[in-house]
C-alpha positions as CSV (number, residue, x, y, z in Angstrom):
1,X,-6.8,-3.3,34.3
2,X,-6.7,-0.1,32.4
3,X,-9.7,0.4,30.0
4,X,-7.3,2.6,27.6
5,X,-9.2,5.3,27.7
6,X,-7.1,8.5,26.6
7,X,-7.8,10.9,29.4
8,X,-9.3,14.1,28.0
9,X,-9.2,13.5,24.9
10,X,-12.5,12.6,23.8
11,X,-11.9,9.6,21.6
12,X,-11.8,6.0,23.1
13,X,-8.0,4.3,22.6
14,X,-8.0,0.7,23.9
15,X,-5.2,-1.4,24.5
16,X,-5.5,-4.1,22.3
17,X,-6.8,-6.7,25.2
18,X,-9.5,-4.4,25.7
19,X,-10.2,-4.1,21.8
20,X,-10.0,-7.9,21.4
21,X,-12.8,-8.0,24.3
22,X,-14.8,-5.7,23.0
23,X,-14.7,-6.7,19.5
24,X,-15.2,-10.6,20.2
25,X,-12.1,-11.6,19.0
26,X,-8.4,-13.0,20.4
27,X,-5.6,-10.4,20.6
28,X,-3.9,-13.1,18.4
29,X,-6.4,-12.5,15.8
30,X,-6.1,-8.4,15.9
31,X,-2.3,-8.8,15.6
32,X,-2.6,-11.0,12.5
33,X,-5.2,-8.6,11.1
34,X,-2.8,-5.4,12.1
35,X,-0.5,-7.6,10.1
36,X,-2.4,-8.0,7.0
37,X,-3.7,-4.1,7.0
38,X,-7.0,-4.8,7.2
39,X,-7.4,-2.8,10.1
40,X,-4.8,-0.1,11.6
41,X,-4.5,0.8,14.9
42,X,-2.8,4.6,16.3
43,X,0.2,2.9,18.0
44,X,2.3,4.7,21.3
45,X,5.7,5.6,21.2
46,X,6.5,2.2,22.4
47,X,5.0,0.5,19.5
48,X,1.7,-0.6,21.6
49,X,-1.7,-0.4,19.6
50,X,-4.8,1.7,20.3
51,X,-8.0,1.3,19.3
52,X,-10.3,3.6,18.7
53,X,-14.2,2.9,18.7
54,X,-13.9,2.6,14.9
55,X,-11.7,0.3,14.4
56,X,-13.5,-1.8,16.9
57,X,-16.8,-1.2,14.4
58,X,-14.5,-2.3,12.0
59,X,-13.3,-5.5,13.6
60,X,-16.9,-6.5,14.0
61,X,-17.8,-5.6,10.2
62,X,-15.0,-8.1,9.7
63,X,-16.0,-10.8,11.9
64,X,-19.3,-10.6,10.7
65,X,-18.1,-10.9,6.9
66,X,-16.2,-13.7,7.7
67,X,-18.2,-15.8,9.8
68,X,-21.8,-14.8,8.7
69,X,-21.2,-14.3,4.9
70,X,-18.1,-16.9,4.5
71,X,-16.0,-13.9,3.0
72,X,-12.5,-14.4,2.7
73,X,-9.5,-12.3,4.3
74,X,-8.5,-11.7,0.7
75,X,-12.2,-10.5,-0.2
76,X,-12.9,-8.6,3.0
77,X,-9.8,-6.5,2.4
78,X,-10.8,-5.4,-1.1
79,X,-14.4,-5.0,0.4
80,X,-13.0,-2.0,3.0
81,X,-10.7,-0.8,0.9
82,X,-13.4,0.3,-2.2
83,X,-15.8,0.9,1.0
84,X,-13.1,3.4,1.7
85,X,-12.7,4.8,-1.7
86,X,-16.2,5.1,-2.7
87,X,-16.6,7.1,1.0
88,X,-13.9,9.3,0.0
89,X,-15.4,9.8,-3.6
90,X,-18.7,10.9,-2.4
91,X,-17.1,13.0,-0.2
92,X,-15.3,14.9,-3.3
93,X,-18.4,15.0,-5.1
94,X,-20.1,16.7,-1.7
95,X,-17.2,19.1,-1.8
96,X,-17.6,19.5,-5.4
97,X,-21.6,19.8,-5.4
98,X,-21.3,22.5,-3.1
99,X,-18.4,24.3,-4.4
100,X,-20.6,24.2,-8.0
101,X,-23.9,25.5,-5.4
102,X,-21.4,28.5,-4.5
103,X,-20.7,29.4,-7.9
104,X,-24.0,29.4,-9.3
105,X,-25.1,31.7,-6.3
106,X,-22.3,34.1,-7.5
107,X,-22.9,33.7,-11.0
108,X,-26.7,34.4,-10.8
109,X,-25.9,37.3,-8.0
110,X,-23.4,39.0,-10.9
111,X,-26.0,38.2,-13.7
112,X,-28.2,40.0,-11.0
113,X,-25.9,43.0,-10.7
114,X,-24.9,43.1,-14.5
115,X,-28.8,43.5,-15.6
116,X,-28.6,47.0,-13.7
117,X,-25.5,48.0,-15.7
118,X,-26.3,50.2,-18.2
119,X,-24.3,48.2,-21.0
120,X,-26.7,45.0,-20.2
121,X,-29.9,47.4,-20.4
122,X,-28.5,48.1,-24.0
123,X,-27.5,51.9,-23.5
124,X,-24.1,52.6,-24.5
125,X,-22.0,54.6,-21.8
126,X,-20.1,58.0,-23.6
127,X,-16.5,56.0,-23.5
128,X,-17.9,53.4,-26.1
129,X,-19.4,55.8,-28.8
130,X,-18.7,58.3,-31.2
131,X,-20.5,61.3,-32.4
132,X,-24.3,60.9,-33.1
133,X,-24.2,57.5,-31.2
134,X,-21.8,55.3,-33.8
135,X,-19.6,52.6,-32.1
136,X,-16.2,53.6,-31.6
137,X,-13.7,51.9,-34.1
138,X,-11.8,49.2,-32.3
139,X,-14.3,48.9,-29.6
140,X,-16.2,45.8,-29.7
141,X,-19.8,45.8,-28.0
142,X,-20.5,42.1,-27.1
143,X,-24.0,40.8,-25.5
144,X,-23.5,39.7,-21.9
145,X,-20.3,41.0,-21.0
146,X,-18.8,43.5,-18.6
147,X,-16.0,43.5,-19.8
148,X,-14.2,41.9,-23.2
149,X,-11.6,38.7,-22.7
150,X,-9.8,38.0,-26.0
151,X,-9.7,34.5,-26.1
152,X,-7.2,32.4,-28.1
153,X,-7.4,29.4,-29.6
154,X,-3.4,28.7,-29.9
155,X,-2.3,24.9,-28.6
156,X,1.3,25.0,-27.1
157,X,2.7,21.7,-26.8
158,X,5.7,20.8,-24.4
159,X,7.6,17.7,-23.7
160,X,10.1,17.3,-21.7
161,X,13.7,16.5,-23.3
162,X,14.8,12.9,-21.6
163,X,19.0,12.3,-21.1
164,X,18.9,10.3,-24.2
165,X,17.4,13.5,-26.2
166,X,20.3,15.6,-24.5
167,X,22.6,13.2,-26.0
168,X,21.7,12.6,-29.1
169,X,21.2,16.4,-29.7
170,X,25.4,16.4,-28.6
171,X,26.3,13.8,-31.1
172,X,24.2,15.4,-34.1
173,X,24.9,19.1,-33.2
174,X,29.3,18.3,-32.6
175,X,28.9,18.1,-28.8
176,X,27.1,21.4,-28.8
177,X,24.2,21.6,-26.7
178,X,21.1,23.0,-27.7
């Protein structure tokens, strides 16, 4: 008897005998929960299933729901699938944490740069002044930045015309389209 072992590979795949061994369970039983998607094996080109060492963890997580805590199939499948979402959510914030670590870094390494500009020191460089010092018409000096960004505060709205817009737009415009 094979154990299912992949062969240099480095992840455990076991044929489903093995699995149902290994997990405490009849083959039946992982078939049925294959079935019901609360677990969901790699599966060969012949439609065989594999294992892995994690869904045999799995297996047993269910087992013990069901038998030691009286859980439902119904209820351990909602159970896995918010254990799965709240993994992958934490995951994003991770991501997100460290992606907000990164630009802080920047952000304080640019603030650390900018305070040996001239401009943040509060001299004025020759481009930005006239004679005898005097700001330049037109040229702005504005605390804290490099450089000036207008900024707008227009709000475009689109929606998308639907068939039945198309259509009625025909019948009110003569069958011309707009």
């Amino acid at each position: 008897m094979s154990t299912g072992k992949a062969e240099g590979s480095g992840t455990a795949v076991y044929v489903i005998s093995v699995a149902a061994e290994l997990s405490g369970m009849h083959a039946q039983t992982l078939r049925t929960y294959d079935r019901m998607g609360l677990v969901s094996p790699a599966r060969t080109r012949g439609g065989g299933r594999r294992y892995s060492d994690r869904d045999i963890e799995l297996l047993r997580k269910i087992q013990a729901l069901s038998q030691d805590d009286g859980v439902n199939l119904a209820g351990i499948k909602s159970i896995i699938e918010l254990t799965e979402e709240r993994d992958q959510l934490e995951a994003e914030r991770d991501a997100l944490a460290d992606e907000v670590r990164a630009l802080r870094d920047q952000l304080a390494a640019g603030q650390r740069a900018g305070a040996q500009h001239p401009q943040a020191q509060g001299q004025r460089t020759r481009g930005a002044q006239g004679p005898q010092g005097s700001q330049v018409p037109g040229r702005s000096q504005r605390s804290g930045e490099l450089v000036h960004v207008p900024r707008s505060t227009s709000v475009v709205m689109w929606s998308p015309r639907t068939a039945r817009d198309r259509k009625r737009n025909r019948r009110n415009n003569g069958g011309q389209t707009t």
